[in-house]
C-alpha positions in Angstrom: 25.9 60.6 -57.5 24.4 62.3 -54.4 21.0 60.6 -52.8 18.2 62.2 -50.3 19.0 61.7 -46.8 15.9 59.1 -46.7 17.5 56.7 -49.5 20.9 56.9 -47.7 19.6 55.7 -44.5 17.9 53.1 -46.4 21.1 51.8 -48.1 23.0 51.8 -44.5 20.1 49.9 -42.9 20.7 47.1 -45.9 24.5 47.1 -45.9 24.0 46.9 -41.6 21.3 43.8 -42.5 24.2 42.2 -44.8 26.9 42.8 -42.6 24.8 41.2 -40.0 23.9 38.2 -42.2 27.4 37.7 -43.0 28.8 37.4 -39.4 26.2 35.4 -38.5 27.2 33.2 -41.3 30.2 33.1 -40.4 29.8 32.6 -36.9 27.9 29.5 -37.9 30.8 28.1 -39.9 32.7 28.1 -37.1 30.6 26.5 -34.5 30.6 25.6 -32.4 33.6 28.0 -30.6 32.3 28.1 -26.7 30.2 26.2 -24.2 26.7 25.2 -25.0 23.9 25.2 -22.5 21.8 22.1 -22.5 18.5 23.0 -21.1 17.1 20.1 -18.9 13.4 21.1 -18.0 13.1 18.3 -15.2 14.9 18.3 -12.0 18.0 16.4 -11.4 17.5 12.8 -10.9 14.5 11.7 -13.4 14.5 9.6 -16.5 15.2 12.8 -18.9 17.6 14.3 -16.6 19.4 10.4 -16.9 19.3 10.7 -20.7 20.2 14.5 -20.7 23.5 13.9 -19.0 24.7 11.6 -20.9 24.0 13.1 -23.9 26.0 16.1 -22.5 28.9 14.0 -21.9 28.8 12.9 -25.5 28.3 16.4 -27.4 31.3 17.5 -25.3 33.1 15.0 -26.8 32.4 15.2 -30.2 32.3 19.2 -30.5 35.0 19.9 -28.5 33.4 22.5 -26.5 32.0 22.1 -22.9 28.4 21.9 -22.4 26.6 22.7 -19.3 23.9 21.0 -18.0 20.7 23.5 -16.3 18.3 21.8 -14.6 15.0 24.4 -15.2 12.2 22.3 -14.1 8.6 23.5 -13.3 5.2 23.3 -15.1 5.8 20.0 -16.3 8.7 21.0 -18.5 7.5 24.4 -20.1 8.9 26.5 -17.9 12.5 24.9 -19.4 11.4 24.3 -23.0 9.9 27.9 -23.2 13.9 29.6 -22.5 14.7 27.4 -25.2 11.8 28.6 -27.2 12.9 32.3 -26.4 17.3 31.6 -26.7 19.2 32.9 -29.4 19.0 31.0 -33.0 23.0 30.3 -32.9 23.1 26.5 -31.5 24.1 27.5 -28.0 21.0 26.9 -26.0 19.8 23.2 -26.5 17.0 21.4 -25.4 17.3 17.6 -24.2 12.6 17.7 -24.3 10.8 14.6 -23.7 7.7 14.3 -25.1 5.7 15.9 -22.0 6.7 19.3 -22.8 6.8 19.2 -26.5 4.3 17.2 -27.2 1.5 16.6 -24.8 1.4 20.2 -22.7 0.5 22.2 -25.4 -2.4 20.4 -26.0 -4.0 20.4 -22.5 -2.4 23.1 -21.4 -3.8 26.9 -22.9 -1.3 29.1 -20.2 1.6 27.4 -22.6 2.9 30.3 -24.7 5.5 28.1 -26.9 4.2 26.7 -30.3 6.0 24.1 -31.2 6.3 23.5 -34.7 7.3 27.0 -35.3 9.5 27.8 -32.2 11.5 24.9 -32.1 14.0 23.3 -34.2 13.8 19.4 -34.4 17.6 18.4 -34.6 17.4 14.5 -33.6 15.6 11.6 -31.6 17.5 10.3 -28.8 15.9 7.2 -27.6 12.4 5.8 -26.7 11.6 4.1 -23.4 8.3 2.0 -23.2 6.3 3.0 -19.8 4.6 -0.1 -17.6 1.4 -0.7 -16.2 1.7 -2.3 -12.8 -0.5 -3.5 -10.2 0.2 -3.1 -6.0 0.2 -6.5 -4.3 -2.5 -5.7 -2.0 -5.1 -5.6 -5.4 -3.7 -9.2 -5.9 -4.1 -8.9 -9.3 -1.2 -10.5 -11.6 -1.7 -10.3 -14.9 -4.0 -8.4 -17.8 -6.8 -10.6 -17.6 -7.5 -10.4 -14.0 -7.0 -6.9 -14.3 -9.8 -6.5 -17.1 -11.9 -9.0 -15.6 -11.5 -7.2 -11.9 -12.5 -3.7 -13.4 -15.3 -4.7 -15.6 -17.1 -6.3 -13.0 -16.9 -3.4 -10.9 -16.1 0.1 -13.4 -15.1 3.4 -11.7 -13.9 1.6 -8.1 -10.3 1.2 -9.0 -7.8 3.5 -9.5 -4.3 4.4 -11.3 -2.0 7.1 -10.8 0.4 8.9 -13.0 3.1 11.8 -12.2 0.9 14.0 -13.5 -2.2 15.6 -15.5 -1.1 15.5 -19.0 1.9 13.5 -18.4 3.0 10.6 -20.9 2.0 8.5 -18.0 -1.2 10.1 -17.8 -1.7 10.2 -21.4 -0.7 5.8 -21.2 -3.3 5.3 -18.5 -6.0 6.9 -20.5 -4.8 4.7 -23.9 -5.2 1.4 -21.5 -8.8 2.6 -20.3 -9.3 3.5 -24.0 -8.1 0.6 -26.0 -9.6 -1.7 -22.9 -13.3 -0.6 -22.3 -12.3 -0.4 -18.8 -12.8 2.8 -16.4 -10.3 3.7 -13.5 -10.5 6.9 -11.2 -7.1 8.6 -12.4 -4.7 9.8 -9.3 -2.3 12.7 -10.3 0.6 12.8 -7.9 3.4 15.6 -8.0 6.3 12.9 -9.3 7.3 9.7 -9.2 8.3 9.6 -5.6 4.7 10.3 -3.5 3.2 7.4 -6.3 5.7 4.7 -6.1 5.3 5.2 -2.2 1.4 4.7 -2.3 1.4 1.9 -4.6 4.3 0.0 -2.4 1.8 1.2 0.6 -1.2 -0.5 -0.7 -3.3 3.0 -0.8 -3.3 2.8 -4.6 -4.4 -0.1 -7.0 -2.5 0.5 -10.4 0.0 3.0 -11.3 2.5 3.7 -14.9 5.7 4.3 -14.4 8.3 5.1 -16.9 10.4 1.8 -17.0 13.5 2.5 -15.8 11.6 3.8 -12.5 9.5 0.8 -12.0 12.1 -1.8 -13.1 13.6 -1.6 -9.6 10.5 -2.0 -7.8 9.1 -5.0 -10.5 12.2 -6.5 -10.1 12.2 -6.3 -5.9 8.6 -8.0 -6.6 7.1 -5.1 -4.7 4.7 -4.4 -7.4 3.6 -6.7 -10.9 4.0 -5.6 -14.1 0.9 -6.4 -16.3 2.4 -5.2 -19.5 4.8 -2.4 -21.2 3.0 -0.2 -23.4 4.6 -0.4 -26.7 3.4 -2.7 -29.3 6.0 -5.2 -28.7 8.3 -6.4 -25.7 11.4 -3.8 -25.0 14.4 -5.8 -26.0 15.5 -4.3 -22.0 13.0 -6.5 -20.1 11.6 -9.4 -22.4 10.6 -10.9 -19.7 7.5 -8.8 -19.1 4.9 -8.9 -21.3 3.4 -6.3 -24.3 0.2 -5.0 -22.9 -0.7 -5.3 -26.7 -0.2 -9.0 -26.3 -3.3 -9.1 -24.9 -6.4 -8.8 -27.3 -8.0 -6.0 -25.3 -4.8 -3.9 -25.6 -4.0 -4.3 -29.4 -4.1 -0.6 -29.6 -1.9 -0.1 -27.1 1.6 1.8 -28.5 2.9 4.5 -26.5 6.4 5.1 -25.3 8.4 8.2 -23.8 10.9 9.8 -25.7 13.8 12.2 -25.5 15.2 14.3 -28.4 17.3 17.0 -28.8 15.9 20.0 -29.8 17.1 24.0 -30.6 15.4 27.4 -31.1 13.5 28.2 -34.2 15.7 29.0 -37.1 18.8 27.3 -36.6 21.1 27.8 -39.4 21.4 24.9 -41.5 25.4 25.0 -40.8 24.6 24.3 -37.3 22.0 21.5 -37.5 24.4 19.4 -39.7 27.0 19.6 -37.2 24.9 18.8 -34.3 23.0 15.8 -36.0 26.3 14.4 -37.3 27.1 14.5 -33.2 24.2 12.6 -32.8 24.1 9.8 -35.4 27.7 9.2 -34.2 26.7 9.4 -30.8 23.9 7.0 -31.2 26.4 4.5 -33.1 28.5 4.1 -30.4 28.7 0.7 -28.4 29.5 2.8 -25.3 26.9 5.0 -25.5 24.0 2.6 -26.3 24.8 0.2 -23.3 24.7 3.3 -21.3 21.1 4.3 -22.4 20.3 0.4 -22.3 21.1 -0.3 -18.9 18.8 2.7 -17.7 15.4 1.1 -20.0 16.0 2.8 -22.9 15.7 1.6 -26.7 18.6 3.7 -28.8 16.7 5.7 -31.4 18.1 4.8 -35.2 21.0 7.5 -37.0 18.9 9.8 -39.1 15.6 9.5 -38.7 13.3 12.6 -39.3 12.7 14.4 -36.1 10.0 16.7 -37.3 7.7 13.8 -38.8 8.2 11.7 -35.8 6.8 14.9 -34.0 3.7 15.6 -36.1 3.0 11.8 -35.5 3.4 11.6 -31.7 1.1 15.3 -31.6 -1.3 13.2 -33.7 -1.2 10.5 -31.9 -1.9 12.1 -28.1 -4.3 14.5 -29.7 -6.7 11.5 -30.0 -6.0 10.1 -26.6 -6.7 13.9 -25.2 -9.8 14.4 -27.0 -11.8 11.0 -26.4 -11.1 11.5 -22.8 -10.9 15.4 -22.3 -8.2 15.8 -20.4 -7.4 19.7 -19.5 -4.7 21.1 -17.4 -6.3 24.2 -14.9 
C-alpha cells in the first residue's frame, strides 16, 4: 500500500520518537555507565559543600561510577541549581541543594527563573542541621530571657546578622523576632566569614549561624549560644538549649537541610537506583558519624522528598510574608 508523502513523514517522525524512547529506556536500564556531575551551588568550604562531598564519596561507591564534584556558587545557590534545572533528564547532572536555593529564593527572589516543583526531581533528604542563635560577649547577654528582656525594653536598637537576605539564617532570625514579639535591625553580610568576624569583634549584638559554623566559636566561649532552632535539642550538642524551650519561642522549628535532587523527568529506572544509593548510604555507621561529627542529624531511609518540600515552601512562605522580606 503506497501513502502521500505527508503521512510517510508522519510515520518516520513516530518510528524516530519510538526509537528515541527505546534507547533512552535502555540507556536508563543501564545506568548509571559513566561519571556523574554533582552540582554543588556553594563554594568550596561551607556546610553544603561539607555534606556534598561526602555524599560524593558515597554515590561513587555504591554506583560504581566516578562522580565529580563542581562547585557553581553565586546568587545564593541559583546560579548552580538553575544548570541543574536546565541538565539533561538522564541522572547525570545532580544536585546536592540546601534549602536556600530550593526553597527559600524562589520566594523572595522574582529574577529566579527555576520553578521548583516542576523543574526538579526530588530523589532523597540527606540530613537536617538545626541553626543557633548566639549572642557576642560584649552584649553580655547569656541566655533567652535576658535576651527577650534586653530587646523589649529597648525594640529596634539591637541587631542580628545572617549570611544573607533570604538565607535559612535570615529566614531563622525573622521566626525568633516572630515567634518572640521582639524587633532586631537585621545585618546581611556576604557569608559566614565578615559575620563571625563582627560578632567575635563586638560590632554586632546577635548573629545565626548554621551549627556546625558556630559550634567552634560556642565551644572556644567566644560567643553564647541562647538556643538551636529546632523544636528540640540536636542529639549533636545537648548541651545547648532548644530556643523552643523557652515559652516565648514555642514556635520556633527551623533547621537547614540538604537533599539530593535531579532535573525534571527523571526516568523512574533512575530514581530507584539513586534512592536505593541513598537509603543505603544513610544506613551506614560510617557515613552517619561522618555527617554527625560536622552538626548534622542523618535524615531517615525513605522518606518522601517531595512532601517534605511542599512543607518546608509552606512553612518559609509564612515567615516571608509576615515580615516581607524581598531580594532586589
Amino acid at each position: 500500500m503506497l501513502f502521500s508523502r505527508p503521512r510517510r513523514m508522519a510515520c518516520l517522525g513516530l518510528l524516530v520518537l519510538a526509537a528515541s524512547m527505546a534507547a533512552g529506556a535502555q540507556a536508563a536500564a543501564h545506568y548509571p555507565n559513566k561519571a556523574i556531575t554533582l552540582v554543588i551551588a556553594y563554594p568550596p568550604g561551607g556546610s553544603t559543600d561539607a555534606v556534598g562531598r561526602m555524599v560524593g564519596t558515597e554515590l561513587a561507591q555504591r554506583l560504581k561510577q566516578p562522580v565529580v564534584i563542581e562547585n557553581l556558587g553565586g546568587a545564593g545557590g541559583a546560579i548552580g541549581a538553575q544548570k541543574v534545572a536546565r541538565a539533561a533528564a538522564d541522572g547525570y547532572t545532580l544536585l546536592l541543594s540546601a534549602n536556600n536555593e530550593m526553597a527559600i529564593a524562589p520566594l523572595i527572589n522574582k529574577a529566579i527563573k527555576y520553578r521548583v516543583f516542576e523543574d526538579f526531581t526530588p530523589i532523597s533528604l540527606v540530613a537536617t542541621q538545626p541553626m543557633v542563635l548566639v549572642a557576642s560577649q560584649a552584649s553580655g547577654v547569656k541566655n533567652t530571657q535576658e535576651f527577650l528582656s534586653l530587646l523589649r525594653q529597648n525594640p529596634g536598637k539591637y541587631s542580628y546578622g545572617s549570611s544573607g537576605v533570604g538565607t535559612a539564617l535570615h529566614i531563622a532570625g525573622e521566626m525568633v523576632q516572630q515567634a518572640g514579639d521582639v524587633a532586631m535591625t537585621h545585618v546581611p553580610y556576604k557569608g559566614v566569614a565578615p559575620l563571625t568576624n563582627d560578632l567575635l569583634g563586638g560590632s554586632l549584638d546577635f548573629g545565626v549561624f548554621v551549627l556546625s559554623s558556630g559550634l567552634p566559636h560556642i565551644r572556644a566561649g567566644k560567643v553564647v549560644a541562647l538556643g538551636t532552632t529546632e523544636a528540640k535539642r540536636s542529639s549533636v550538642t545537648p548541651d545547648i538549649p532548644a530556643l523552643a524551650e523557652t515559652s516565648a519561642f514555642a514556635r520556633v522549628d527551623i533547621n537547614s537541610w540538604f537533599a539530593l535532587m535531579g532535573p525534571a523527568k527523571l526516568p523512574p529506572q533512575v530514581q530507584k537506583a539513586l534512592r536505593a544509593a541513598i537509603d543505603d548510604m544513610l544506613q551506614s555507621p560510617s557515613f552517619r558519624a561522618k555527617l554527625e561529627a560536622s552538626g548534622n542529624v542523618v535524615a531517615a531511609p525513605g522518606q518522601d522528598m517531595g512532601a517534605f518540600l511542599k512543607a518546608q515552601v509552606a512553612k518559609y512562605q509564612q515567615i516571608v510574608d509576615t515580615a516581607k522580606i524581598e531580594d532586589r
